[in-house]
N, C-alpha and C positions, 0 to 999 in steps of 0.2 A: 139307433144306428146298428147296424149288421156288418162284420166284417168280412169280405169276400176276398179271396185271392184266385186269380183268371191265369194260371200259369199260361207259354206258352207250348211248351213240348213235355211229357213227360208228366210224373204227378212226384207232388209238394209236400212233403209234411215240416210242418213248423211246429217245433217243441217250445213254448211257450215257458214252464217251467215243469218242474220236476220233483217235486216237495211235496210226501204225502199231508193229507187233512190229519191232523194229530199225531204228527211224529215227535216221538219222545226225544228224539237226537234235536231236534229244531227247537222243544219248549225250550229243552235244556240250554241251548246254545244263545237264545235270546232272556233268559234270566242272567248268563253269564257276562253277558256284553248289557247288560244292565248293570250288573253287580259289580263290574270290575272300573276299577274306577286309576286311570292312569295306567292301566296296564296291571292295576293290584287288585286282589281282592281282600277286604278285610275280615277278620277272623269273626265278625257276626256275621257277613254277607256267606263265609265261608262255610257255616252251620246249615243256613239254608238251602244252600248249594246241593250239600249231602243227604239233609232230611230230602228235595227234589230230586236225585239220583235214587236214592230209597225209592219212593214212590213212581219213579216213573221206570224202574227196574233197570236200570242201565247198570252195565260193568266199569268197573274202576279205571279201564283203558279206556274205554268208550270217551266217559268224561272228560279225563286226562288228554285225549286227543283233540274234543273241543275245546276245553280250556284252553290250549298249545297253537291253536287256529284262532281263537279271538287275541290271545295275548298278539299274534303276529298282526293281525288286521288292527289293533288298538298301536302297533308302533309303525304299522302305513300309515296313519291318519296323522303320527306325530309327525311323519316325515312329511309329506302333503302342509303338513299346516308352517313347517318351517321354512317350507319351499315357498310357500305364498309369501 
């Protein structure tokens, strides 16, 4: 199947997503939201965290800012599930 779109005035662009092939901010941020567990991480998951920040060269705010962004998305999901 092929996806087409047939506007009718005008031309279309649809951004599908936006998320390079091997960004180190995205490994990162899906180890985290693996790792964290309740909104916590614990102090081995936390080890691996840093040897992955090592390696994938990210800065300490970098991190700090996903961490900060899953910690918030990990207490939507609490709220979401209280609300059901």
């Amino acid at each position: 199947m092929k996806l087409e779109i047939y506007p009718i005035r005008g031309d279309y662009t649809i951004v599908l997503a936006k998320a390079l092939v091997g960004d180190p901010r995205l490994k990162y941020r899906k180890e985290v939201e693996y790792s964290s567990h309740h909104g916590k991480i614990s102090p081995t998951d936390r080890r691996v965290l840093e040897q992955l920040q090592f390696q994938l060269n990210l800065s300490s705010e970098e991190t700090l800012e996903i961490e900060r962004g899953s910690a918030t998305y990990q207490e939507h999901l609490k709220r979401l599930q209280k609300y059901k």
